[in-house]
N, C-alpha and C positions, 0 to 999 in steps of 0.2 A: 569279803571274797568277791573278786571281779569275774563272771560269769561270761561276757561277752571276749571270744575272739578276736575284735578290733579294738579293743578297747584302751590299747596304746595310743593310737592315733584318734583315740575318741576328743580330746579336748581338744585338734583343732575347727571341732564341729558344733562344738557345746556353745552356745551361747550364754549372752552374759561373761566372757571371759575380757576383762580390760583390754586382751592383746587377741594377737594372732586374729586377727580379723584380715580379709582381702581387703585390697583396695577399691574393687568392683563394690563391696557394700558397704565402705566407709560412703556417709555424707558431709556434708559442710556441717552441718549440727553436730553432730559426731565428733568432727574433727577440735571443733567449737572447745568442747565437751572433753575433752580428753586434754586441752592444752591447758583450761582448766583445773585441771586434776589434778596433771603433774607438775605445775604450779605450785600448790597447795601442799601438796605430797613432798618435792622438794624444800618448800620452803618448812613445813614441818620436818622433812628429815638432816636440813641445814641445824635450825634450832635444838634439835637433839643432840647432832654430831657436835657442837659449838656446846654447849650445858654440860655434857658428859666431858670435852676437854677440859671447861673450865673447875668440873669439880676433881678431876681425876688428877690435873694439875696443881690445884690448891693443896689434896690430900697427901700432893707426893707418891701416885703409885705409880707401880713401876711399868716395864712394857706389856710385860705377859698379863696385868689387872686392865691395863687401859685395854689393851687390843682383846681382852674379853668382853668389858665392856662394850667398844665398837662392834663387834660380833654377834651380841644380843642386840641392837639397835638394826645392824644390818638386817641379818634374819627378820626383825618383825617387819621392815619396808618390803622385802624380797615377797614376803605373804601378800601385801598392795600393789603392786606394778611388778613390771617386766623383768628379765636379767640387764638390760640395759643400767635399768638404777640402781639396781644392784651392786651391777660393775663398778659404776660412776660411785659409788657412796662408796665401795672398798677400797676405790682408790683414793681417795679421801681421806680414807680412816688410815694409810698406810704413810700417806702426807704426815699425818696427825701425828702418828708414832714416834716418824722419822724427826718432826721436828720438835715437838714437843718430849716425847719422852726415851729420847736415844741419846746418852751423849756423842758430839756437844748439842748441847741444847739449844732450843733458837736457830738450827740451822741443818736444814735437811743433808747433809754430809753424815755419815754414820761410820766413827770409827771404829767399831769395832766391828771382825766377820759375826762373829755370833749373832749381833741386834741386826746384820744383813740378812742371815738365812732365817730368822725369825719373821722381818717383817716378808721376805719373801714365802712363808709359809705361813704367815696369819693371810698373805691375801688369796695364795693356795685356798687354803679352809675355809674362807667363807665365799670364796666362786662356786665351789665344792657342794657344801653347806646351802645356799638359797638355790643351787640348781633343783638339787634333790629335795629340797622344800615346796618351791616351785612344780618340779614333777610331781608330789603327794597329791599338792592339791587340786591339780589337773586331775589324775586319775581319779580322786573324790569327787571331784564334782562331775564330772566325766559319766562318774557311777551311780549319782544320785541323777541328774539328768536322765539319762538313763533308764533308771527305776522309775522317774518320773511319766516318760513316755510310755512304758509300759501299763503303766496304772492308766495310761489314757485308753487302752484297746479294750475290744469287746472280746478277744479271746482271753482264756485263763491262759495265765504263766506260773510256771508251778516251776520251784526250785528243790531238790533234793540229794543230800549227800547218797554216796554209795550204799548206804544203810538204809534206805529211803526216809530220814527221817527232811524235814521240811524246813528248808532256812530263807524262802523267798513266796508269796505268797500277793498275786498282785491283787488288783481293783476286779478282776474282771472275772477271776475266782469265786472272788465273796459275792458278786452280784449271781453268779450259777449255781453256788453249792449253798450258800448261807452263814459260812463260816467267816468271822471278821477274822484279819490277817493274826491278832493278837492271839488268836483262839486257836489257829491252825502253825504259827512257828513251833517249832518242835515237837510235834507229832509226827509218826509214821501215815507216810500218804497213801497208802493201801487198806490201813486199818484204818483211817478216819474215812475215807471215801467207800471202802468198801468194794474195793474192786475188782470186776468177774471179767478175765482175759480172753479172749477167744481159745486160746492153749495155756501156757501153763506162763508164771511167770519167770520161771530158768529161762526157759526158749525166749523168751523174750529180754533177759538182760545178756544172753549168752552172744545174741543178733547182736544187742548193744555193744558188750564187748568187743565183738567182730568187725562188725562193720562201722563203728561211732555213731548210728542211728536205729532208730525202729517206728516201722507205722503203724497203728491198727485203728481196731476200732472196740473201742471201753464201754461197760456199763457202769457207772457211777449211782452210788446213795448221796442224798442230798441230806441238810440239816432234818428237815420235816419230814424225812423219811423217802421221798418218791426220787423214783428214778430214773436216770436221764443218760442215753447215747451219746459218747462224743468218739469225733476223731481227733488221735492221740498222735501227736508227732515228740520223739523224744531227741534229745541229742545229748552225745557226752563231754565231759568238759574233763581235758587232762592238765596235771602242772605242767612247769617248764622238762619236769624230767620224764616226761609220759605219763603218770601215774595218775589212774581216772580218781577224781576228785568230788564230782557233782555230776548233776543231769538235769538237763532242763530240756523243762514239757509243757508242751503246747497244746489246748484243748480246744474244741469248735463244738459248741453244742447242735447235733443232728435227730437231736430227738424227733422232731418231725419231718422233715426228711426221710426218716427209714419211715415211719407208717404211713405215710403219701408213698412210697415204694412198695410197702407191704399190701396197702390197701389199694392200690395200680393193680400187683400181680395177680390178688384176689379177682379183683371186679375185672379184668381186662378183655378175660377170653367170657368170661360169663354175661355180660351185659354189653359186647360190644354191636350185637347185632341189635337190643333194644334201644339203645343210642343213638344207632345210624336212624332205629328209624324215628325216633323223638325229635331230631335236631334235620330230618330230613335230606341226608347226606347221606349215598349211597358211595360204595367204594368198587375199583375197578384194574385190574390188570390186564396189559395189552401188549402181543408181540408183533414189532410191525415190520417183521420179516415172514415167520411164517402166518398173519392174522388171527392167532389164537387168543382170544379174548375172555376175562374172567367176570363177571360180575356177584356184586352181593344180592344179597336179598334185598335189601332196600333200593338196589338198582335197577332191578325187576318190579319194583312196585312205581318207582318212578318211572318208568318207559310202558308200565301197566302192560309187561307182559308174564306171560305163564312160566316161573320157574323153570321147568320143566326144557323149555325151549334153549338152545345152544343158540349165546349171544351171538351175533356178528355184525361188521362194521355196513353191512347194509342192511342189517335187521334196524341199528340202529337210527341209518340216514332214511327208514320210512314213515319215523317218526319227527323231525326235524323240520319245522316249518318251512312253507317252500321258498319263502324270501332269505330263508337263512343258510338252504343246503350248501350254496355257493360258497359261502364263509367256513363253513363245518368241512367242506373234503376241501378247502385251500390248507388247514390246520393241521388236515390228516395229511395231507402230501409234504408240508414244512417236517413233520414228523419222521413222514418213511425214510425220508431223503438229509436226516441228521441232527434234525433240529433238538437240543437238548431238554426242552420242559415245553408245557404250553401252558397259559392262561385267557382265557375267553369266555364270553356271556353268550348263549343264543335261545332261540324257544321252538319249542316243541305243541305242534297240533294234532289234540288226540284227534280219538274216533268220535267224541261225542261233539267235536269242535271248539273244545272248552282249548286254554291257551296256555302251557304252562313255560317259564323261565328258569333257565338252569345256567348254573357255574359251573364250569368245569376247569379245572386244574391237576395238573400231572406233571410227571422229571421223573428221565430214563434213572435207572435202578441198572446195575451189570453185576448178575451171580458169577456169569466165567467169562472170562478174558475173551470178547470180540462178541458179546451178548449183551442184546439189548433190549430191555423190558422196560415200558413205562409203569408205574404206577398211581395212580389217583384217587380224586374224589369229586362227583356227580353232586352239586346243592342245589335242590329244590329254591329256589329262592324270590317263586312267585308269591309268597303273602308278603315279604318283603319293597316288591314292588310296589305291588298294588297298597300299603300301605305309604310307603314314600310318595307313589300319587295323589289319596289322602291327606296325608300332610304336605303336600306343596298347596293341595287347594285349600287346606281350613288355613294354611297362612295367607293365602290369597282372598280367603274373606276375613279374616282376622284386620289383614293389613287395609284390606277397603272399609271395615266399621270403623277401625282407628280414623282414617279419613273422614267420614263422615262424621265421628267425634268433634274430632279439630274445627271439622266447617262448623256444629253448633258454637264450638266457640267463639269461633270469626263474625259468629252471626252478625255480630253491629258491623264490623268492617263491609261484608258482604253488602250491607243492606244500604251503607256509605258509598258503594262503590254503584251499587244498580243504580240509587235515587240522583245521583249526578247528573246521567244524560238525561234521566227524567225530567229531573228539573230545567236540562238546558232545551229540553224537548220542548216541552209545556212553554219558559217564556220565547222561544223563535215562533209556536203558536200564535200568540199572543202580537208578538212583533207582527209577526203575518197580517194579522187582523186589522191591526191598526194599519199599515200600510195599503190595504185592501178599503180600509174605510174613508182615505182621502178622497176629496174631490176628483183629483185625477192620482189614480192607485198607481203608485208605483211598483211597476213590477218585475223592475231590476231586485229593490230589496227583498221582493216576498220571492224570487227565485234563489237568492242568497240565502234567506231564513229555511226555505225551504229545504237546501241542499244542507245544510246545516244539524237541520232535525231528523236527515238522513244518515248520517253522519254517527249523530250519539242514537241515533235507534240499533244504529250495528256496533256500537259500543257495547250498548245495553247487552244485545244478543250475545256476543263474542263474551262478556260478563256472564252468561246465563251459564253460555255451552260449556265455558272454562269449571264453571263449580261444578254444571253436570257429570262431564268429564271424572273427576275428583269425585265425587258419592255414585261414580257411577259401579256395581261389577261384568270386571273385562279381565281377559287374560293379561300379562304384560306386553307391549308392544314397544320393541326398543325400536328407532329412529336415529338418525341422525338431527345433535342438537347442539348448540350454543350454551353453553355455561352460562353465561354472563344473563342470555332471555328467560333461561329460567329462571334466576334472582330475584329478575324487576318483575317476573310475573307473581311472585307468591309476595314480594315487597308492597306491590299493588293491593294483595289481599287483607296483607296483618295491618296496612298504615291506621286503621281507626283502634287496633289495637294498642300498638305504639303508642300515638296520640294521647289514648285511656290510661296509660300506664303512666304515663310524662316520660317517657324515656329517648333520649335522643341516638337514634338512628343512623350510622355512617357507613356508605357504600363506598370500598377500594378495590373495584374490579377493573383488572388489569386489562389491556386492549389487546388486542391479534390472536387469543387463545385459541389451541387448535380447537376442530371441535371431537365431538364424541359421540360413541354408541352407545342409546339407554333409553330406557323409560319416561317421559316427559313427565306421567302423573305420579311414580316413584320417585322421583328427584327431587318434586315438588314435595311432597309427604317429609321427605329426609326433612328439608331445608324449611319448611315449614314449624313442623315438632321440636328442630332444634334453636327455632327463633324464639314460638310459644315456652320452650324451657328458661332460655335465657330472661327473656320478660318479666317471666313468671318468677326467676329466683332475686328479682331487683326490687321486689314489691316492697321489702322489708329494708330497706336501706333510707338510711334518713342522713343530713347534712352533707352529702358530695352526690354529684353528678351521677346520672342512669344510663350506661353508654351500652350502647351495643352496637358491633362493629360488624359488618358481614364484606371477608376480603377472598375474592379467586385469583388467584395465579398459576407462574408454573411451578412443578415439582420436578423432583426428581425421576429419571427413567422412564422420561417421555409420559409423565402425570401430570394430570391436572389436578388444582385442591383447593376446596372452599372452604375458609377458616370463622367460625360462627364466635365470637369473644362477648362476652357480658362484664359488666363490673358488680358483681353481687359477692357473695360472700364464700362464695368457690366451695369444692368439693373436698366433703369431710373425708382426710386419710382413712378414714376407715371402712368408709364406704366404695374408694376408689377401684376395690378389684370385684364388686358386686355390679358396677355401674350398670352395663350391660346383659344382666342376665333379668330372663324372665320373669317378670314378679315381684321383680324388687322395687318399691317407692320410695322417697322421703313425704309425697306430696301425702297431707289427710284421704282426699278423694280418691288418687291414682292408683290406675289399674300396673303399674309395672310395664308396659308393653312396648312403650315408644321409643326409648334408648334399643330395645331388643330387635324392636320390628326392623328400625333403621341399619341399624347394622347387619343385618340377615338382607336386607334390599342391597345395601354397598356393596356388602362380599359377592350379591349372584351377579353383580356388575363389573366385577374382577377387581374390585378397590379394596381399600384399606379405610378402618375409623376408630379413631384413639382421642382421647379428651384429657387435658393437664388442667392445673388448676397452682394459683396460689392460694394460700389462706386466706378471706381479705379481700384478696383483688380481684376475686373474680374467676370465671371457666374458660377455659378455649375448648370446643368442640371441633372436630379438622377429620374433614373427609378425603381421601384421596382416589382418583377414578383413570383410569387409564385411553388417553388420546387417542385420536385416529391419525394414524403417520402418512400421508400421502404419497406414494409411490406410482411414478410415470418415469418417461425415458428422461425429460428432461427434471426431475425431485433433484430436492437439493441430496446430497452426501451423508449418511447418517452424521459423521461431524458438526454438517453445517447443522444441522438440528438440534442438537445440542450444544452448539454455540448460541441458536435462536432460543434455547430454553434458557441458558444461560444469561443473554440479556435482559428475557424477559423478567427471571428471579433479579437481579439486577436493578432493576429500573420498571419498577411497578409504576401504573398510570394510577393514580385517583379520578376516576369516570366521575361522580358526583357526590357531594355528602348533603346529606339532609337534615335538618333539626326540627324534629316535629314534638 
């Protein structure tokens, strides 16, 4: 029994059918694939039509035994491919008849009428004949398709004659009631589920009747006994001659749904005022025609005044800090004068001078036609604050120990980088001396050694300040900076690491980068941690090269982006969607912190930070940070800038590569 309404023109949707496909979804494989086929198919239905004349011919049957033969032959190709070869093989077989077994024989002339309207009525019957075979199997598969996708959905499909007894029984039944389909066909669906109607069930097959549908809402028993709300959609299925047949019903389990409804009604009006004030969010209606204003109780506790007192919009602006009144009656006036909702932050200074922050958000409400009422809700949402201040500053010394971490690391670099001018200190000293100790002192040289030791002493220094800087705690201070200085400045620091590691080091930093607004010692920190990672993941690599590449250029959307690559053993897919959360390490040691930290600096710098990886070859770490676009009378054209961004992605400089 075919249950669905379309279900004529169901097979030209069914998939898997040889034919009737669009040409929008054939492909070249497809097509491959199909010439293939009927190839194969013809050439097996050649071999057939050829075997059956040659035996039907030897046997001596007559027309009416061959042209059955041919007919069961046709029919079974008609089941494989199209009406096409169909056609094509009945014409064939009508050849076949004509020549072979019509007199005269050997020669398709047919003289007799009779063996005419014959063969013109075998090739009738089997056009006939594989149409209507053809259609079967469409709508079979059409039907089982069908059934198929239904078993895919999470609603029950319940099938039932008029007797409600059950002939269709999907997937999504047996997963809500318990019953496997084998266990529920032919039972009554009332008495196996157990069903309690809102009204009765006449009224409800009567609707059906009436209308060919009905909606409610059903209480169903389950296998295990318990019991579960759904909403029931039915609809009725008549023959061709009207006569209702079946019904098919459709179920949505809402069992939870109504006691989240029940359990609302319950607790709504009884615990809405203990709510408001738990979650500290008072609520408030306002008419800003005639100024009549409602507050809750938790509204009054937040503006800490006496219930008692009749709210008004200057009770309330005496409480409004005075840096914020200006903002507070600009909102009210956006208000009186049409404006349809509001959203805004401001704070309020009590009597004791303490400081408190409040949301407020509202949208007019109209009970009659040309009335306007706002309605809202007042959120306390000063501990909110003052903890987000909190956590900006424990990130702020989190992100400066992390710093100071890394310096212990760098220690030997550090200590490479101080004892340099030391050393070139101590011998222009020396040179000094000697020159001072000649007969006649030269002291062209000893002015030269001297300017010299001047020279790496404020090396030395600018080394000190630069670490100080880095373990120092400070707020962030963004500046205007150079991409590329910050590079050679933390390149300067890791080189004794590098070095230690054998890893060889390659700078491709692009030349004219705009510059940018940021952080100098956060930039540093990012580009840093993500050098020490790379380094650090190359330790274990034995027979190929330690490379690590650090490249800036331009990006997209007026970005700048600095791409940190290693050749270590890249990042395990399983790891890859943890990478940047807190806490998470592969290292023995590691605290989790540095992938996290970094990425929380990039974003408060408007960028973007994502890291790919091959198995094998290696990480890319790729930060992206947003330029400063220069704008004067005579700036280029936004065009022309993105034509400069453009050559610059283009045509990357190689500044310097290093092999240390």
């Amino acid at each position: 029994m075919n249950f669905f309404p379309e279900s004529v023109e169901a097979p030209e949707r069914v998939r898997g059918l040889p034919k009737r496909r669009t040409a929008r979804s054939d492909t070249r494989a497809d097509q491959i694939a199909r010439m293939q086929y009927l190839t194969w198919l013809w050439l097996a239905g050649g071999v057939a039509m050829g075997s059956a004349t040659l035996v039907c011919f030897r046997l001596g049957a007559r027309l009416g035994t061959a042209g059955f033969v041919y007919l069961t032959i046709i029919v079974l190709l008609s089941l494989m491919d199209s009406f096409v070869t169909s056609a094509v093989f009945s014409a064939t077989a009508v050849g076949c008849l004509a020549f072979f077994f019509s007199p005269p024989v050997f020669s398709f002339r047919v003289a007799e009428i009779r063996d005419v309207v014959a063969l013109i009525a075998f090739l009738a019957a089997a056009l006939a004949i594989t149409t209507l075979v053809r259609r079967v199997r469409w709508l079979g598969e059409a039907a089982r398709e069908q059934a198929r996708l239904l078993d895919l959905s999470h609603d029950t499909v319940i099938v039932r004659d008029m007797n409600a007894v059950i002939t269709y029984w999907n997937h999504g039944a047996e997963e809500l009631y318990g019953w496997k389909k084998a266990e529920a066909l032919g039972r009554t669906s009332h008495q196996l589920l157990q069903t309690r109607f809102p009204a009765s069930l006449d009224d409800a097959m009567d609707t059906l009747l009436r209308t060919g549908r009905w909606e409610g809402e059903l209480v169903h028993t389950k296998r295990d006994g318990s019991q579960v709300v759904v909403a029931s959609r039915w609809s009725l299925q008549r023959s061709a001659n009207g006569r209702p047949i079946s019904a098919l019903e459709t179920n949505n389990d809402i069992t939870l749904r109504k006691c989240a409804e029940d359990a609302l009604r319950r607790s709504q009006a009884a615990y809405l005022a203990e709510a408001q004030k738990l979650s500290l969010t008072g609520s408030f209606g306002w008419d800003p025609v005639s100024g009549e204003i409602f507050w809750s109780e938790q509204s009054f506790r937040i503006f800490e005044y006496d219930p008692d007192i009749t709210p008004t919009i200057e009770l309330a602006l005496q409480r409004v800090h005075p840096d914020d009144v200006a903002l507070v009656r600009q909102v009210i006036d956006r208000a009186v004068h049409g404006a349809p909702d509001f959203d805004f932050e401001h704070r309020l200074l009590m009597p004791d001078s303490s400081v408190k922050h409040l949301h407020v958000v509202a949208h007019v409400v109209t009970d009659e036609p040309g009335k306007r009422q706002f309605v809202g809700a007042i959120m306390d949402v000063t501990a909110t604050k003052l903890s987000a201040q909190k956590l900006h500053e424990a990130q702020t010394e989190l992100a400066r120990v992390t710093r100071v971490t890394t310096l212990g690391e760098l220690s030997a670099s550090i200590a490479h980088e101080v004892s340099q001018p030391l050393a070139a200190i101590v011998t222009n000293g020396d040179a000094c001396l000697r020159w001072l100790g000649h007969p006649n002192p030269e002291l062209a040289e000893v002015q030269t050694c001297i300017t010299r030791m001047i020279g790496e002493g404020r090396r030395a220094s600018e080394i000190v300040r630069h670490i100080r800087t880095l373990a120092k705690k400070d707020a962030p201070h963004k500046t205007r900076l150079d991409l590329n200085d910050v590079i050679n400045d933390v390149v300067c620091l890791t080189q004794r690491e590098v070095l230690s590691h054998k890893v060889s080091l390659c700078l491709r930093l692009a030349s004219g980068l705009p510059p940018l607004q940021g952080d100098r010692v956060q930039l540093q920190q990012v580009i840093i941690n993500l050098m020490m990672n790379g380094i650090q993941s190359m330790d274990c690599i034995d027979g190929r090269l330690r490379n690590l590449l650090i490249e800036s250029r331009m990006g997209e959307e007026a970005n700048v982006v600095v791409a940190i690559q290693d050749s270590g053993s890249g990042i395990d897919p399983e790891n890859a969607d943890r990478l940047f959360d807190a806490f998470f390490t592969t290292k023995p040691n590691g605290l989790g912190m540095g992938l996290s930290i970094c990425q929380s600096i990039v974003e408060a710098h408007g960028g973007r930070m994502c890291a790919s990886s091959k198995p094998g070859h290696g990480a890319t770490f790729q930060l992206s940070l947003p330029a400063i676009i220069e704008r004067s009378d005579n700036a280029p054209r936004q065009s022309d800038f993105w034509e400069f961004a453009r050559v610059h992605r283009n045509k990357r400089t190689a500044v310097s590569q290093a092999a240390l």
